[in-house]
C-alpha positions in Angstrom: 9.0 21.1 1.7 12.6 21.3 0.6 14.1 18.6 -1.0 16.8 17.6 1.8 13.7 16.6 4.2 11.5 15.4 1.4 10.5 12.2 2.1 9.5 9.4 -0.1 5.8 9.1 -0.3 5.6 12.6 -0.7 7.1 12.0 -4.0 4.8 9.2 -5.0 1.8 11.4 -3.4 2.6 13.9 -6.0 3.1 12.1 -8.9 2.5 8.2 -8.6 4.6 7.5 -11.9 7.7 7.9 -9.2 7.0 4.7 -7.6 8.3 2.6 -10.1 11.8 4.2 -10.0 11.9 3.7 -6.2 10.6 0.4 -7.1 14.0 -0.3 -9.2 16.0 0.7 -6.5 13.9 -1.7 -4.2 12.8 1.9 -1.7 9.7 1.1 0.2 7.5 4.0 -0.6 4.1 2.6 1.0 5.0 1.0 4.3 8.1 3.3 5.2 7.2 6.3 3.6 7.9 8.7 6.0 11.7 8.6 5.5 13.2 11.2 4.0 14.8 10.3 0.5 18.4 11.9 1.0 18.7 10.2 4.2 17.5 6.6 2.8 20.2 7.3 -0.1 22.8 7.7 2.4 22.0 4.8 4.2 21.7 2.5 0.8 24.7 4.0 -1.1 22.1 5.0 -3.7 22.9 8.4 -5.8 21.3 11.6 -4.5 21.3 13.4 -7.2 21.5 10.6 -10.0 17.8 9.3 -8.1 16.6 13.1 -7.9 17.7 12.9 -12.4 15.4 9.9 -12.3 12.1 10.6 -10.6 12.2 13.9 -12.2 11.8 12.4 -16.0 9.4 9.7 -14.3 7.3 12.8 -13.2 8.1 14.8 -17.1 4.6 15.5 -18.9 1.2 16.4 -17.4 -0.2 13.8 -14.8 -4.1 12.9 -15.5 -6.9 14.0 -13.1 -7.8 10.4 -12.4 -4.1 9.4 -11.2 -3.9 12.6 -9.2 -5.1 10.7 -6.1 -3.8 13.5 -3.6 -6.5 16.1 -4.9 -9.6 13.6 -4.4 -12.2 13.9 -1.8 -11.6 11.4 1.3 -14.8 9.1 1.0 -14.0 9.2 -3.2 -10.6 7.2 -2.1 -11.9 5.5 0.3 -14.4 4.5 -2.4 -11.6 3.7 -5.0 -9.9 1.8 -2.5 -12.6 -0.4 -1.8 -13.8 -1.3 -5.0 -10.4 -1.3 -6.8 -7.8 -2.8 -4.3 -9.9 -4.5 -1.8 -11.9 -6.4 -4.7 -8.2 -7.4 -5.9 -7.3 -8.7 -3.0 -10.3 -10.5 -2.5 -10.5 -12.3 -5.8 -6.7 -12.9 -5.9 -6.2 -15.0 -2.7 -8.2 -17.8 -3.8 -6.5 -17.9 -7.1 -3.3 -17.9 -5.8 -3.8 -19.6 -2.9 -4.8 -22.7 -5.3 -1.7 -22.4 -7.7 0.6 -22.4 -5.0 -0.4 -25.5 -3.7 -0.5 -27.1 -7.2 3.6 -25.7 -7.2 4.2 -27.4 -3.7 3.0 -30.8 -4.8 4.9 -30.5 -8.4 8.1 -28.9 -7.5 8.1 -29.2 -3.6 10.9 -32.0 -3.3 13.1 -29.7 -5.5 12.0 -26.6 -4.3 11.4 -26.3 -0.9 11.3 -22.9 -0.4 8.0 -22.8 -2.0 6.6 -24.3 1.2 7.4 -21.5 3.2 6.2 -19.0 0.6 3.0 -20.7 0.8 2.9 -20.3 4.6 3.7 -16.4 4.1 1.0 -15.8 1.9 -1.5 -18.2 3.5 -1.0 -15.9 6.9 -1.0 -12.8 4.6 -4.4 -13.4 2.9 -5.7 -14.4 6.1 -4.5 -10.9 8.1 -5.4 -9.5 5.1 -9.1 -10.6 5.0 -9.8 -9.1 8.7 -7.9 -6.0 8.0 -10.0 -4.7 4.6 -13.2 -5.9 6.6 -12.1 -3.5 9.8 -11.6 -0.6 7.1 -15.1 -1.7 5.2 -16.8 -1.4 8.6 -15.4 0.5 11.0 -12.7 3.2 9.4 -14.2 3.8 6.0 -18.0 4.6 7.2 -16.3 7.0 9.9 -14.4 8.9 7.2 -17.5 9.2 4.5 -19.5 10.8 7.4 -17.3 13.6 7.9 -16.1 14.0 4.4 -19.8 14.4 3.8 -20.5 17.1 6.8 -21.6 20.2 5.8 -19.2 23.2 6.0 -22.0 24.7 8.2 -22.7 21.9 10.3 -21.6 22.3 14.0 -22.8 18.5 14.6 -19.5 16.2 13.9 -19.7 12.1 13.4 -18.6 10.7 16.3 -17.5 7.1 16.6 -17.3 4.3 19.8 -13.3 4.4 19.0 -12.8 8.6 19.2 -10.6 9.6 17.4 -9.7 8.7 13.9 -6.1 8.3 14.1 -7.2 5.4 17.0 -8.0 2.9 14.6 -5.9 4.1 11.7 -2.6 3.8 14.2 -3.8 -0.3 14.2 -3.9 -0.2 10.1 -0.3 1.4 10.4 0.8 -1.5 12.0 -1.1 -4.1 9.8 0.6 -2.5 7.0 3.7 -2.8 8.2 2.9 -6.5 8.9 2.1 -7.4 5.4 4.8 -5.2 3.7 7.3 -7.2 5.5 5.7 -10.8 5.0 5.9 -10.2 1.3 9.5 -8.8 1.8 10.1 -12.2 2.4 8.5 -14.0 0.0 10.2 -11.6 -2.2 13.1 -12.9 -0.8 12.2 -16.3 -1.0 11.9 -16.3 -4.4 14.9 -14.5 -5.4 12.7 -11.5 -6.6 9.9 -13.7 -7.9 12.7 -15.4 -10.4 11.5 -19.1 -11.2 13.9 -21.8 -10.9 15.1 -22.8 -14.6 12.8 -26.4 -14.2 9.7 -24.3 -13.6 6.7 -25.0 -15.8 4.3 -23.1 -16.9 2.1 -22.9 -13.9 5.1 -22.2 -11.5 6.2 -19.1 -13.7 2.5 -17.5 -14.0 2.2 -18.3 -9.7 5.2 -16.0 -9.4 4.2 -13.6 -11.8 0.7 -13.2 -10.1 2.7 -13.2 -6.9 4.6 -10.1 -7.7 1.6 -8.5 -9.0 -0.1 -9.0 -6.2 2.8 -7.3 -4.2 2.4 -4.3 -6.6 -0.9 -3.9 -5.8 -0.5 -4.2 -2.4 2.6 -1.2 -2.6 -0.3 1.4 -3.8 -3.1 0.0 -1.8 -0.8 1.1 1.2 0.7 3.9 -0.5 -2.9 5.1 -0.9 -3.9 4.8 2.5 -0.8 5.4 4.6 0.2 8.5 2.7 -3.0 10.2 1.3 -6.2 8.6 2.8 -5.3 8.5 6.2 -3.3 11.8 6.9 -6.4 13.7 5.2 -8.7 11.9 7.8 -7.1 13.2 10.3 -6.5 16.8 8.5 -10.6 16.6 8.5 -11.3 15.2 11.5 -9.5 18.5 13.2 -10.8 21.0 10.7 -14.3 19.5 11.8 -13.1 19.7 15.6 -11.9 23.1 15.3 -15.2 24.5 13.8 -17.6 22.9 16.6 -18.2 25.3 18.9 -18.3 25.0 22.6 
């Protein structure tokens, strides 16, 4: 792929140590992807060739086995994902969900902007919840079974849904859903910045809330960009060799 049409998760795909430049220019790299970077410079008055400078000494050095996500087997990431980024999510929302409400009853009157960050992540962790559990139970189990077919095998796992990219189309759009509810209470927040009365509690509830968001960028990232595109890759290799 040449560099004019190169888009943006391809770079993070390569090398994951990119995303944190894109992540300085505020590029969405998980959810929207699929752009291609010379184009999303043109439309954000960013420099080309001053970003190209940039992700290039990001990506400098030898990157690990265990951060090269792209050359993993399907059902290992789908593993990863699970136990990494789904238990995150899962021990997080209670945590947070319990600090922001401590922030709305301390700084509420003076700050009422956390009430509506509150409502964004309330909805969030709910959507959230149902999405990882369609994944843990109805995606995830479909993609172990054929990453785990033999080469030989003529027999393919088939699933009540058909084809893979069905229900991975539905996690497109939950993705997209999320990535733009915590666009806004990125906005909200003015870039998870606390108000100079915060205390203590209000600055580590924003901190947690941006990591949080972090996490979310590369649980996406992974999925949209590597996980899902290789499901489908197998599923038609798998299609391909069944005879008949």
């Amino acid at each position: 792929m040449d560099n004019q049409n190169k888009t943006i998760g391809s770079y993070v795909t390569e090398d994951y140590r990119t995303a944190a430049v894109f992540g300085r220019y505020g590029i969405d790299f998980c959810c929207r992807g699929n752009r291609p970077l010379k184009e999303v410079c043109q439309q954000e008055n960013i420099n080309y060739e001053a970003l190209l400078e940039e992700l290039s000494q990001a990506a400098a050095g030898t990157i690990t086995g265990n951060d090269n996500f792209s050359s993993w087997p399907s059902d290992l990431l789908a593993d990863y994902i699970e136990k990494i980024h789904h238990r995150y999510v899962e021990q997080s929302i209670p945590r947070l969900t319990g600090l922001l409400e401590k922030v709305i009853n301390a700084h509420g009157g003076r700050h009422p902007e956390v009430y509506e960050i509150a409502d964004h992540f309330r909805i969030s962790a709910g959507e959230l919840t149902k999405h990882m559990k369609k994944e843990e139970l109805v995606l995830f189990p479909i993609i172990r079974k054929m990453a785990n077919t033999r080469p030989d095998s003529s027999a393919i796992p088939e699933a009540a849904f058909g084809s893979v990219a069905n229900p991975i189309s539905v996690m497109l759009q939950e993705h997209d859903n999320e990535g733009e509810r915590f666009r806004k209470i990125e906005e909200l927040s003015n870039g998870y910045t606390p108000p100079e009365d915060a205390c203590n509690t209000f600055r580590v509830t924003y901190e947690l809330l941006r990591e949080f968001q972090q996490d979310l960028h590369k649980h996406i990232h992974l999925e949209n960009n590597i996980l899902f595109p290789a499901a489908i890759t197998l599923e038609a290799t798998l299609r391909e060799r069944k005879p008949g």
